[in-house]
C-alpha positions as CSV (number, residue, x, y, z in Angstrom):
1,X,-82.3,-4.4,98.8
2,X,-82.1,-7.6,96.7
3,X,-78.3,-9.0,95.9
4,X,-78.5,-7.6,92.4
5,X,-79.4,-4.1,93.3
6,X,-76.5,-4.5,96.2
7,X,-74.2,-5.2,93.3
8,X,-75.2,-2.3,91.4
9,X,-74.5,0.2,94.6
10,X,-71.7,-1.3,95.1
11,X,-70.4,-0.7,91.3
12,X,-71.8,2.7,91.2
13,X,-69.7,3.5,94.4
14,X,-66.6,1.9,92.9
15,X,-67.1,4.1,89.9
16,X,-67.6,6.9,91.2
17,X,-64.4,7.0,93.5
18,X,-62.6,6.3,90.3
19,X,-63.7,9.2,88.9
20,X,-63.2,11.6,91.8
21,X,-59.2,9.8,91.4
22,X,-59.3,10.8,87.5
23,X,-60.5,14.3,88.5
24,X,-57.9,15.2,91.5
25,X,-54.9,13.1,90.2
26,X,-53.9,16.7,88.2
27,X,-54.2,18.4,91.4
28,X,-52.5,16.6,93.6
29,X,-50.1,16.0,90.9
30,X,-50.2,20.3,90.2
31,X,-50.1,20.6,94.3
32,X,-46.7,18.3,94.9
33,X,-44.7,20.0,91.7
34,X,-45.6,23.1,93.5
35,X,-44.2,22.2,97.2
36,X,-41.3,21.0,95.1
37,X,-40.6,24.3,93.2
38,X,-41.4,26.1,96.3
39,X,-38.9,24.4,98.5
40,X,-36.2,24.2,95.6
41,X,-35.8,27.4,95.2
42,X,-37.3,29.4,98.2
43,X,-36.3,26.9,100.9
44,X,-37.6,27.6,103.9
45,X,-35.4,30.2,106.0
46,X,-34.0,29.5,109.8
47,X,-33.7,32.3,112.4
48,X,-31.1,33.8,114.5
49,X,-32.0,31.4,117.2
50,X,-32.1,28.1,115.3
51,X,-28.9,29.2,113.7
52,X,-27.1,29.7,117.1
53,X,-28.1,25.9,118.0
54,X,-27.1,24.7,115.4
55,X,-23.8,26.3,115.9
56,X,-23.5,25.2,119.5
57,X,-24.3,21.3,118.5
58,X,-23.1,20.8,115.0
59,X,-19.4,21.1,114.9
60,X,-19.7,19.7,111.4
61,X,-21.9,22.9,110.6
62,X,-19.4,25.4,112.6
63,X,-16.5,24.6,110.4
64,X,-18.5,25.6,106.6
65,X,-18.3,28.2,104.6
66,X,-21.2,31.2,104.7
67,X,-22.6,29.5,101.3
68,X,-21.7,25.9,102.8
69,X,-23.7,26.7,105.6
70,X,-26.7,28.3,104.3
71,X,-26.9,24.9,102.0
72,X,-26.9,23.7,105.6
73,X,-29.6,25.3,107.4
74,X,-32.4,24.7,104.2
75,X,-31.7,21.1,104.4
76,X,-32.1,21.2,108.0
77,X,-35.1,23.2,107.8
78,X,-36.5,20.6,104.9
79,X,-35.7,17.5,106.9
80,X,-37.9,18.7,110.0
81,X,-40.3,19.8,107.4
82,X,-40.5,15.4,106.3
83,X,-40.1,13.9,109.0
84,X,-42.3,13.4,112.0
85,X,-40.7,14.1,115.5
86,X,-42.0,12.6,118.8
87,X,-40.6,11.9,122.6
88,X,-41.6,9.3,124.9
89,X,-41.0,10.3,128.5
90,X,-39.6,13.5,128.2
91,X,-40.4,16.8,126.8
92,X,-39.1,17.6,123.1
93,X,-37.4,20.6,122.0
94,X,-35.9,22.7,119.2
95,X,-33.1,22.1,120.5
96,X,-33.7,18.5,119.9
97,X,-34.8,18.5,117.0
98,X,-32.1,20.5,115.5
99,X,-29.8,18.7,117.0
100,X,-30.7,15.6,115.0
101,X,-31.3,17.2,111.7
102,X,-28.1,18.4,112.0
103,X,-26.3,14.7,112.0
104,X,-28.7,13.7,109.6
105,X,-27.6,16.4,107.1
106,X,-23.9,16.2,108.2
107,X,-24.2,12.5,106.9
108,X,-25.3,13.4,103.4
109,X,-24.1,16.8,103.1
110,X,-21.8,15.8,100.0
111,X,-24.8,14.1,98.0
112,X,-27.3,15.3,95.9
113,X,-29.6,12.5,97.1
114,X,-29.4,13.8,100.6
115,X,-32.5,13.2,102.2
116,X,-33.8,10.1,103.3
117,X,-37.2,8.0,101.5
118,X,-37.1,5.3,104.4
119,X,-37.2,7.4,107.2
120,X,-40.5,9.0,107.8
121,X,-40.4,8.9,111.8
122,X,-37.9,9.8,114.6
123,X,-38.8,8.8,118.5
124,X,-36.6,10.1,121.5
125,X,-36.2,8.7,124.9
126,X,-34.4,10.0,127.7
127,X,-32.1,7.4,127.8
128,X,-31.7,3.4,126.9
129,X,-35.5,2.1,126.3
130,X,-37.2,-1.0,125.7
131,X,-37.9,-1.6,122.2
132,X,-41.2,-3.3,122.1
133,X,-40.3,-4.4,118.0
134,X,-36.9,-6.3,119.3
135,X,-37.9,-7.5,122.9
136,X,-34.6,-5.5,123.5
137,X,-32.8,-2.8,125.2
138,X,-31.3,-0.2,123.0
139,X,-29.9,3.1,122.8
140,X,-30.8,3.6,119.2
141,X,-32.2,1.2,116.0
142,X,-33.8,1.9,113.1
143,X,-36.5,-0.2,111.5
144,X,-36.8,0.2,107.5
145,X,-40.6,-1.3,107.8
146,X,-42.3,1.3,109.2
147,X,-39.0,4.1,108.5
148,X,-38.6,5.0,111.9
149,X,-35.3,5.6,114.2
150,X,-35.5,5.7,117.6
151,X,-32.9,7.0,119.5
152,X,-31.7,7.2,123.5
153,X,-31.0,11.1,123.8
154,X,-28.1,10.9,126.6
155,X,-26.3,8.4,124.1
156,X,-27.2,10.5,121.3
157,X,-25.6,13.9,122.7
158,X,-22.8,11.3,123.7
159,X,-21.6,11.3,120.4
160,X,-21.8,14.6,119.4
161,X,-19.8,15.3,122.6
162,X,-16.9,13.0,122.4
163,X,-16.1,13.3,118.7
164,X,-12.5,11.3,119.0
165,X,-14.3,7.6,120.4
166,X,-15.4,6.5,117.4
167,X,-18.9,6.5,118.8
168,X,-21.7,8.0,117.2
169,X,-25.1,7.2,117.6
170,X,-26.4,9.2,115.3
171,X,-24.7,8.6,112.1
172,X,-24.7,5.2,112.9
173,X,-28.9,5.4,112.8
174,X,-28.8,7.6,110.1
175,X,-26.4,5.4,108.2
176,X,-28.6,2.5,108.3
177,X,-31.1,4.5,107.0
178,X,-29.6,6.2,103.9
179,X,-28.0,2.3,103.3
180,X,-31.3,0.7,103.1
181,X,-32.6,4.3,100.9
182,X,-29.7,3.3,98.3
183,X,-30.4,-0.4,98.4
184,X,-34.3,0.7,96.7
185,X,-32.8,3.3,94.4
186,X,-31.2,3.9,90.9
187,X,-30.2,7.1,91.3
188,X,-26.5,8.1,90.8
189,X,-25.5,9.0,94.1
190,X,-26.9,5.7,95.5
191,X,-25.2,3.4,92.7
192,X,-21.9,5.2,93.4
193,X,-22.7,4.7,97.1
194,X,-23.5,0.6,96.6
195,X,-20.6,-0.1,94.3
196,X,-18.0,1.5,96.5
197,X,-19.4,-0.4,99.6
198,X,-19.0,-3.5,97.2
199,X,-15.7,-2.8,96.8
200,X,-14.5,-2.4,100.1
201,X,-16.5,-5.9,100.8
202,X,-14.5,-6.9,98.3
203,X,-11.1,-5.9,99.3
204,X,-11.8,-7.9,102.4
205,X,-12.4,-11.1,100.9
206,X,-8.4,-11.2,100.9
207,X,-8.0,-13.1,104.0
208,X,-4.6,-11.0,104.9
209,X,-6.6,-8.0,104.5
210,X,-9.1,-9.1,106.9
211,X,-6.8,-10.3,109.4
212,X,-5.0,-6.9,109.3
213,X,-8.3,-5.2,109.9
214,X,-9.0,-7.4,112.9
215,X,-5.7,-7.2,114.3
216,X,-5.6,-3.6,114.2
217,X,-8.3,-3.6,116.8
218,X,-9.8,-0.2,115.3
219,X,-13.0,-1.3,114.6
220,X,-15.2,-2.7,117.4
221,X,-16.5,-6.2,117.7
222,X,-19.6,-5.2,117.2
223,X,-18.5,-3.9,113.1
224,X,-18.2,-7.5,112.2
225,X,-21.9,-8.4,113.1
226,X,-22.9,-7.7,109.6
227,X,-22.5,-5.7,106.5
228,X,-25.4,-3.1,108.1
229,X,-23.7,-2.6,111.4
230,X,-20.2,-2.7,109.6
231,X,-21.1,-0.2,107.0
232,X,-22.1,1.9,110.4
233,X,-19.1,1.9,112.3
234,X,-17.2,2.9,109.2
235,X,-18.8,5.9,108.6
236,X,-18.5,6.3,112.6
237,X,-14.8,6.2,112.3
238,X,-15.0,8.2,108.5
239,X,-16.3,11.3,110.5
240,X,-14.9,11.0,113.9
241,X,-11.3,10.0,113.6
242,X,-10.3,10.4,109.6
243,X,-6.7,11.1,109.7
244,X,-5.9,8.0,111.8
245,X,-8.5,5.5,109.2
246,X,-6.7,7.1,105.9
247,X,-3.4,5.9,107.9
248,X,-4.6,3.1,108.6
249,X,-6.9,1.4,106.0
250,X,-6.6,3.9,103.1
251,X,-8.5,1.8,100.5
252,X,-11.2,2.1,103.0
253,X,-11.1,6.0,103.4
254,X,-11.2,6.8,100.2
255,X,-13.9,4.5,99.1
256,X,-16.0,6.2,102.0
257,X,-14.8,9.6,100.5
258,X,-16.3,8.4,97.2
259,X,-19.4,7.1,98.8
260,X,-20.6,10.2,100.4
261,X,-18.6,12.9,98.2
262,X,-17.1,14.3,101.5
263,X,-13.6,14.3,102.7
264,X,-13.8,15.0,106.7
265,X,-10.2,15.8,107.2
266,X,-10.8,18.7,105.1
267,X,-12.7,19.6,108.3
268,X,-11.1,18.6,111.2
């Protein structure tokens, strides 16, 4: 085959994966408005047993409504349905997986933009692990690049256990990932959750402000890293100990409240 007739194959090949594109583009197009439909208004159903361990690990989920918690259990079902679940050295579960929908909905149970575009992946270990993308121990990070979380189990059911410490691993993960979701997205829930973030960023540019917040020693160190890790530890504190934050920072609270269209104490 001379160069001009290897040009040739070469253009007919081009060509004709452009028209097998043209051709299937109204399918595949036909096939996702479908699974939308589908799962919008026959979302897929959870059983008795999922239900009851749900119940036993979501606190958040034991204190809805019937209708609250039905709204619940389809988003649960619909965020294992996106996203990919794996283990590393140890065996994965239901249980497991439940477990962690269930923060991840909890998080984003007030929004109508509850799921999360960035995250794609989630990886459990048994405990603290070396992450071979920081050179570093952790017990949890999430990396918007390839929209994975990885989490350290023991520190995970941690922070569903103690709910008063101000310590969750979870919504701290999943917080980074539904902050880095908004940063890429117009839609109204995430411009309402930016701009209030803005504002309390804002409000703290006041240096007596910010000394009061450091004083108070309610936030840990680690908050003041950066506005990632700090927008994580508020939402830590939102969830776990809401009555003492709307005491204490108020502005604060009821920016978060904004933010995520929840207002925790409701549940406590």
């Amino acid at each position: 085959m001379d160069e001009v007739d290897f040009v040739n194959f070469i253009l007919i090949i081009v060509l004709l994966f452009f028209l097998l594109f043209i051709v299937s583009a109204p399918f595949i197009v036909a096939y996702n408005l479908f699974v939308w439909l589908k799962d919008s208004f026959f979302p897929p159903k959870i059983d008795n047993k999922k239900r009851q361990i749900l119940s036993n690990n979501c606190n958040f989920y034991s204190r809805l409504d019937s209708s609250e918690k039905e709204r619940f259990e389809s988003r649960v079902m619909l965020f294992l349905k996106e996203v990919n679940f794996s283990s590393r050295k140890m065996l994965l579960n239901n249980e497991i997986k439940l477990t962690v929908a269930g923060v991840a909905v909890s998080l984003t149970f007030g929004l109508y933009d509850w799921n999360y575009p960035l995250l794609k992946r989630v990886i459990i270990y048994p405990s603290t692990y070396f992450s071979k993308i920081t050179k570093n121990k952790h017990k949890g990070e999430y990396n918007p690049s390839f929209k994975l979380i990885v989490f350290s189990w023991k520190d995970f059911k941690h922070g569903i256990k103690y709910e008063s410490d101000n310590l969750n691993l979870g919504l701290h993960e999943f917080t980074h990932a539904l902050y880095f979701s908004f940063l890429k997205s117009n839609s109204k829930d995430a411009i309402r959750f930016i701009e209030n973030f803005n504002q309390i960023l804002l409000y703290l540019k006041d240096e007596n402000l910010k000394n009061q917040l450091l004083e108070a020693k309610y936030f840990r160190d680690y908050a003041f890293k950066n506005k990632y890790e700090f927008i994580a530890v508020l939402i830590e504190h939102f969830f776990e100990t809401p009555a003492e934050l709307k005491a204490k920072f108020p502005y604060i609270y009821d920016n978060l409240k904004v933010m995520l269209n929840q207002n925790p104490i409701q549940l406590k």
